[in-house]
C-alpha positions as CSV (number, residue, x, y, z in Angstrom):
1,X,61.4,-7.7,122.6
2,X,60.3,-4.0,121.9
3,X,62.6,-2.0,119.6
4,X,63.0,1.7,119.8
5,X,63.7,4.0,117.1
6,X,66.6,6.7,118.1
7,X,66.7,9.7,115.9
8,X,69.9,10.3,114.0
9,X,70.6,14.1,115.5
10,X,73.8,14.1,113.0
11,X,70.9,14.9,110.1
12,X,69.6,18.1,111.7
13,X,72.2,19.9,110.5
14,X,72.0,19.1,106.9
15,X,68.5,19.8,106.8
16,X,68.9,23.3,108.0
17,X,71.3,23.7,105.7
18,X,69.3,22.7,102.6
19,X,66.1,24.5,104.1
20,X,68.4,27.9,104.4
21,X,69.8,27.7,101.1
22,X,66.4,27.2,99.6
23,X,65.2,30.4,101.1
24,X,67.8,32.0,99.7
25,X,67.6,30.5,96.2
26,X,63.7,31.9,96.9
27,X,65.1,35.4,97.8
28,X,67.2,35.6,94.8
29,X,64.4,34.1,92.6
30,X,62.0,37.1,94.0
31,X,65.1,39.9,93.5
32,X,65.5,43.1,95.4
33,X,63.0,44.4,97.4
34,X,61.2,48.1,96.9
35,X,62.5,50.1,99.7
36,X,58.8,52.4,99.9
37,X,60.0,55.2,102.2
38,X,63.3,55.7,99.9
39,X,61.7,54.8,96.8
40,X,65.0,52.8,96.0
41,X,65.8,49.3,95.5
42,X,67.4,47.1,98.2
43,X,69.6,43.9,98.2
44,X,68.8,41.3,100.2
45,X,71.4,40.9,102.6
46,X,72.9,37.5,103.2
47,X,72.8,35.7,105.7
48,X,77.0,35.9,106.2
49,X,77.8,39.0,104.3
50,X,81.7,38.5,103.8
51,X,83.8,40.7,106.0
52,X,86.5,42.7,104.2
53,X,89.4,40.5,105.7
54,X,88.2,37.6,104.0
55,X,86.2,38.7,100.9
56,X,89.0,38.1,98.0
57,X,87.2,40.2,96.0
58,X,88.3,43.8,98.2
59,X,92.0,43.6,97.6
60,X,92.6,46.7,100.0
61,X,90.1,46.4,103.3
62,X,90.8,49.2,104.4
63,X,89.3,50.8,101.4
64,X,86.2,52.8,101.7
65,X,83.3,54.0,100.1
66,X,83.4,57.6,99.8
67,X,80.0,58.9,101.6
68,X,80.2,61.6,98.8
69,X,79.8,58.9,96.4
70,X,76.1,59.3,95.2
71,X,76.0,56.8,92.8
72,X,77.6,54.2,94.6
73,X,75.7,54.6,97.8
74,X,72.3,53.6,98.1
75,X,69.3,56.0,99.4
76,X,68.4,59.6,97.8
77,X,71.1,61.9,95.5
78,X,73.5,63.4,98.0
79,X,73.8,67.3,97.6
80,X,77.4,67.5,98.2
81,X,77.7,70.1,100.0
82,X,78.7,71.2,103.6
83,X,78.0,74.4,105.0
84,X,79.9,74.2,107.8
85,X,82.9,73.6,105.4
86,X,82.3,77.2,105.1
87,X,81.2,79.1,108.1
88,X,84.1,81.7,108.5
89,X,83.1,83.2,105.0
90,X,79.6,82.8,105.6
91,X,79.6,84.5,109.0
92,X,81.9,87.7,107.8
93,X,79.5,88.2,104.3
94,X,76.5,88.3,106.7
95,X,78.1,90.6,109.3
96,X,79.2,92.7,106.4
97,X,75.9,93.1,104.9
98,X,74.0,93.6,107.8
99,X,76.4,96.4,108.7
100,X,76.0,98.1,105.5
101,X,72.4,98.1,105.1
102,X,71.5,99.0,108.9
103,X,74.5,100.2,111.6
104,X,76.0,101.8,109.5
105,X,73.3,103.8,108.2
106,X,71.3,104.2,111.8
107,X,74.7,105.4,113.1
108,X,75.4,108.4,110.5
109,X,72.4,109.2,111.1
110,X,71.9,110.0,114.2
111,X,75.4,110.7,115.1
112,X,75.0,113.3,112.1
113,X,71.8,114.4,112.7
114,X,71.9,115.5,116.3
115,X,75.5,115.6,117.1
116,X,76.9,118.1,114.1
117,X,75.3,121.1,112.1
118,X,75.9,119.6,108.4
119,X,72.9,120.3,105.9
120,X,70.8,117.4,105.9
121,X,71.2,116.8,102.5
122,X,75.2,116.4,102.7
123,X,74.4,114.1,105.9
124,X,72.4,111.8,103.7
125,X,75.0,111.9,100.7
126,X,77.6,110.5,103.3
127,X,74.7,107.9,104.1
128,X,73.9,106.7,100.8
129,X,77.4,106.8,99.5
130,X,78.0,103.4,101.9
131,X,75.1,101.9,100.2
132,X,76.0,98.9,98.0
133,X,79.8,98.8,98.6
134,X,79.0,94.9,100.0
135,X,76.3,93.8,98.2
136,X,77.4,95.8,95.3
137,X,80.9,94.1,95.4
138,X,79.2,90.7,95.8
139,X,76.5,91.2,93.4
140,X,79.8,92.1,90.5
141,X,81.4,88.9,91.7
142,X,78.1,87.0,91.1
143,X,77.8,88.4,87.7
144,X,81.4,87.5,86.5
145,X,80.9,84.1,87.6
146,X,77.6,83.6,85.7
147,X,78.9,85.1,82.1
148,X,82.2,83.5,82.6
149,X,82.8,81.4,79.1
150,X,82.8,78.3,80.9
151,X,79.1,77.4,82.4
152,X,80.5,76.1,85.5
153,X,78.2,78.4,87.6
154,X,75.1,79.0,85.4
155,X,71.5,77.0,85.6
156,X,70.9,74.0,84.2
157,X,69.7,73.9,80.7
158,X,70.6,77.6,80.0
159,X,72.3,78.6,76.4
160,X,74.4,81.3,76.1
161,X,77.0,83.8,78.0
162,X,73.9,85.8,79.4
163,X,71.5,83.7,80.8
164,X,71.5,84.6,84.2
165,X,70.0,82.9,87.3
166,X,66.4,83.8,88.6
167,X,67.7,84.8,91.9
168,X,70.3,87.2,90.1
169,X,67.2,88.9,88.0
170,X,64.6,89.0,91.2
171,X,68.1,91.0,93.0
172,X,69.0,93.5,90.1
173,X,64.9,94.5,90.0
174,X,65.1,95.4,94.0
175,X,68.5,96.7,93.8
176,X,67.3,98.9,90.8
177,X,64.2,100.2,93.2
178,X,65.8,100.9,96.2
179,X,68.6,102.5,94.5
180,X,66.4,105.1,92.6
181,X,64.6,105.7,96.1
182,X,67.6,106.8,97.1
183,X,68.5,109.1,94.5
184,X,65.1,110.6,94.0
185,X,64.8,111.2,97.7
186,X,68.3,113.0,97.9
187,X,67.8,115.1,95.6
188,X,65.9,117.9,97.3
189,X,67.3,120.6,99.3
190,X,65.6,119.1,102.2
191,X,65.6,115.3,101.8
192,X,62.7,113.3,102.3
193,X,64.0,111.4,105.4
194,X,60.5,108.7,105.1
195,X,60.9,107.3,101.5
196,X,64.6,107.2,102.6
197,X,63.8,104.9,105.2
198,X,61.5,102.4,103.0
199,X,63.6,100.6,100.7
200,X,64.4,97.6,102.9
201,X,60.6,97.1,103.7
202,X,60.2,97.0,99.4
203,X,62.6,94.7,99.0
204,X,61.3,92.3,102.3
205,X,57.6,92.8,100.4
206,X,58.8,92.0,96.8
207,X,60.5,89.2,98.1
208,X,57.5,88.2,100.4
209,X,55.2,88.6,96.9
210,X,57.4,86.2,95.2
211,X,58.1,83.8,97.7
212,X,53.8,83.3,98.4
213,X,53.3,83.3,94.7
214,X,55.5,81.1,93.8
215,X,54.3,78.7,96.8
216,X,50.4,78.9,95.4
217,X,51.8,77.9,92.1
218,X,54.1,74.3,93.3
219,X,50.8,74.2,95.5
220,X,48.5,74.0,92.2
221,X,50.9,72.1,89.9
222,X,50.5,75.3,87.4
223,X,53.5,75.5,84.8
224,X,56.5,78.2,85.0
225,X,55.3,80.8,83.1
226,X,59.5,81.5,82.5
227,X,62.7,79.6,82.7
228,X,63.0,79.6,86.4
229,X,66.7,78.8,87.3
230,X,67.3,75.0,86.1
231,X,63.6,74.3,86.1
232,X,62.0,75.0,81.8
233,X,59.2,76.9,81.2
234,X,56.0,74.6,81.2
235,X,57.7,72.7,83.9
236,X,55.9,72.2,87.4
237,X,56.5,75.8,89.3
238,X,59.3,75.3,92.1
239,X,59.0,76.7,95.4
240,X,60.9,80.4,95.4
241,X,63.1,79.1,98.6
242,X,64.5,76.0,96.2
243,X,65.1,78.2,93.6
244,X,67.2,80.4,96.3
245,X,69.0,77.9,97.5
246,X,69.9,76.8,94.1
247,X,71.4,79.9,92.9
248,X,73.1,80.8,95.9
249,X,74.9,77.9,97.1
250,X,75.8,77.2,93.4
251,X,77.0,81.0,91.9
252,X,78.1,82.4,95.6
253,X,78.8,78.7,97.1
254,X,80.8,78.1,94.9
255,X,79.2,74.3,94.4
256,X,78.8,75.2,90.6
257,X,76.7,73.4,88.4
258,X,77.1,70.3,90.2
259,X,75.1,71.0,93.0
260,X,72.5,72.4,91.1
261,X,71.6,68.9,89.6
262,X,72.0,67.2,92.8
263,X,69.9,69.5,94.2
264,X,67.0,69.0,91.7
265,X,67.4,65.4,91.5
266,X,66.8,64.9,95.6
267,X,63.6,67.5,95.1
268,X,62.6,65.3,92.3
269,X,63.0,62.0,94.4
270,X,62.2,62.8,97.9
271,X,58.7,63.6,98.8
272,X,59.8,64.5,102.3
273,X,62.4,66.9,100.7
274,X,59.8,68.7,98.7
275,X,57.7,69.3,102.1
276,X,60.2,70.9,103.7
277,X,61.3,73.4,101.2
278,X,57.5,74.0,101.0
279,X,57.1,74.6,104.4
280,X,60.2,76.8,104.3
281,X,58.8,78.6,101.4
282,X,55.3,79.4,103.4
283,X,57.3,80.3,106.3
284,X,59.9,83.1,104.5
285,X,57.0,84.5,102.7
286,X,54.5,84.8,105.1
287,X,57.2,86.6,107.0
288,X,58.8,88.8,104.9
289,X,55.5,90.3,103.8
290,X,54.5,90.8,107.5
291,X,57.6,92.2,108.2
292,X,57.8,94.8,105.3
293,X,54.3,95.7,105.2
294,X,54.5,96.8,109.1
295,X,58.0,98.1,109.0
296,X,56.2,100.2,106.1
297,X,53.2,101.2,108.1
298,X,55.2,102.1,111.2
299,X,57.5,104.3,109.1
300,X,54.7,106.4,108.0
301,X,53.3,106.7,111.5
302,X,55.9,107.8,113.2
303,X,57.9,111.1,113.2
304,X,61.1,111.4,110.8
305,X,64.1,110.9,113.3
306,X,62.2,107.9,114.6
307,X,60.9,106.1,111.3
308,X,64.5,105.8,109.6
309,X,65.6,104.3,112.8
310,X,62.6,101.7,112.2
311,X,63.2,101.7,108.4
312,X,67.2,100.6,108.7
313,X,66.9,97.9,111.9
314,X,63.8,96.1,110.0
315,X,66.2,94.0,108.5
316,X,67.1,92.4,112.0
């Protein structure tokens, strides 16, 4: 008589058990895994991650994490911040701007210029008087907010009432350029419509200068010579465009000093983050120097009437 062995199938199920909660008594031996893209550290997740219905631990599940939540959530520092939050403000500051510092101007003069028989100087006293009313108005505001008692607004790290931003002290050197153009070039009996026409294609080249300078120097690792917004002097130079962002979304934004940490503490951690504000930073320079040092050539090419024309639209 031959006797045959028949497997007891009832045991397969145990041993899959015990083999699965070995390998995760393994897994939480080992601990979390090194997320390398992120940087961050990962769970591992179980096999049965408890749903919020029957998880006694959530006493509300319907309660959620709020995705602003930067330190609860995993992944890089959150910023914060939405711009589209804000696109009704955004949209009629820009319009405004533009308006002041090229229809406006383009439109005096040429509806002055050719269509009535004022003395040119008195048409370009009517011009220059709607200079700054916008940016003069927002650049005040700006200033209020960042020698406020309270530091809500002002850089990282800075001491003091009067420690303003780097974007504010790269604005008040153009504004103080272009505004004694302006003056100087009025002054004579017959103004000196070509320098009049020039002080947007300084401002686009100082900016261009800046930007390119202080791309070469994040690109070298060379220290900030100066306290550069949040970042210390000695510190690795930032890219001008960071800075930018930095002061305006915080002091005009209205995202305070908040957003300025967050903001320096994704640059710090995301190496993705910091090629894309270099690439930005390449681009805006290379541009803005192109831009002014043409508009610049073309103005002292051409005949008056048609070089202010060029002078005021460059900012298009």
């Amino acid at each position: 008589m031959v006797f045959h062995h028949q497997p007891d199938h009832s045991s397969y199920p145990e041993s899959t058990s015990t083999a699965q909660t070995s390998l995760n008594e393994k897994a939480a031996r080992i601990g979390p895994k090194p997320d390398p893209e992120l940087g961050t550290i990962t769970q591992p997740s179980p096999a049965h991650p408890p749903s919020p219905s029957n998880d006694p631990t959530i006493t509300d599940p319907a309660a959620e994490i709020p995705v602003t939540d930067a330190e609860v959530l995993p992944g890089l520092p959150r910023l914060n911040y939405n711009l589209w939050h804000y696109k009704t403000k955004l949209f009629i500051v820009t319009f405004l701007l533009v308006a002041e510092s090229s229809f406006v101007p383009i439109a005096l003069f040429y509806g002055l210029w050719f269509q009535t028989t004022l003395r040119h100087g008195i048409i370009f006293a009517i011009i220059t008087s709607f200079f700054g009313i916008v940016s003069g108005i927002e650049f005040g505001l700006r200033s209020l907010k960042l020698i406020m008692k309270k530091d809500t607004y002002r850089p990282l790290g800075a001491v003091g009432r009067w420690r303003f931003d780097f974007t504010h002290m790269s604005l008040s050197f153009g504004y103080t350029i272009m505004t004694g153009i302006l003056i100087g070039a009025s002054i004579p009996h017959e103004p000196l419509v070509k320098p009049l026409a020039i002080p947007v294609s300084l401002f686009l080249i100082q900016m261009g200068i800046q930007l390119l300078w202080s791309g070469w120097m994040s690109a070298k690792h060379k220290p900030a010579p100066c306290k550069i917004s949040s970042v210390e002097k000695g510190e690795r130079t930032p890219p001008l465009v960071l800075t930018i962002v930095e002061d305006i979304v915080a002091v005009d934004g209205g995202a305070g000093r908040e957003y300025r940490r967050n903001l320096m503490a994704r640059y710090k951690a995301s190496p993705r983050f910091r090629k894309m504000i270099a690439d930005q930073n390449w681009f805006w320079g290379v541009g803005a120097l192109l831009d002014g040092v043409g508009t610049l050539v073309a103005i002292w090419t051409t005949p008056d009437a048609i070089a202010y024309g060029i002078g005021e639209s460059s900012v298009w």
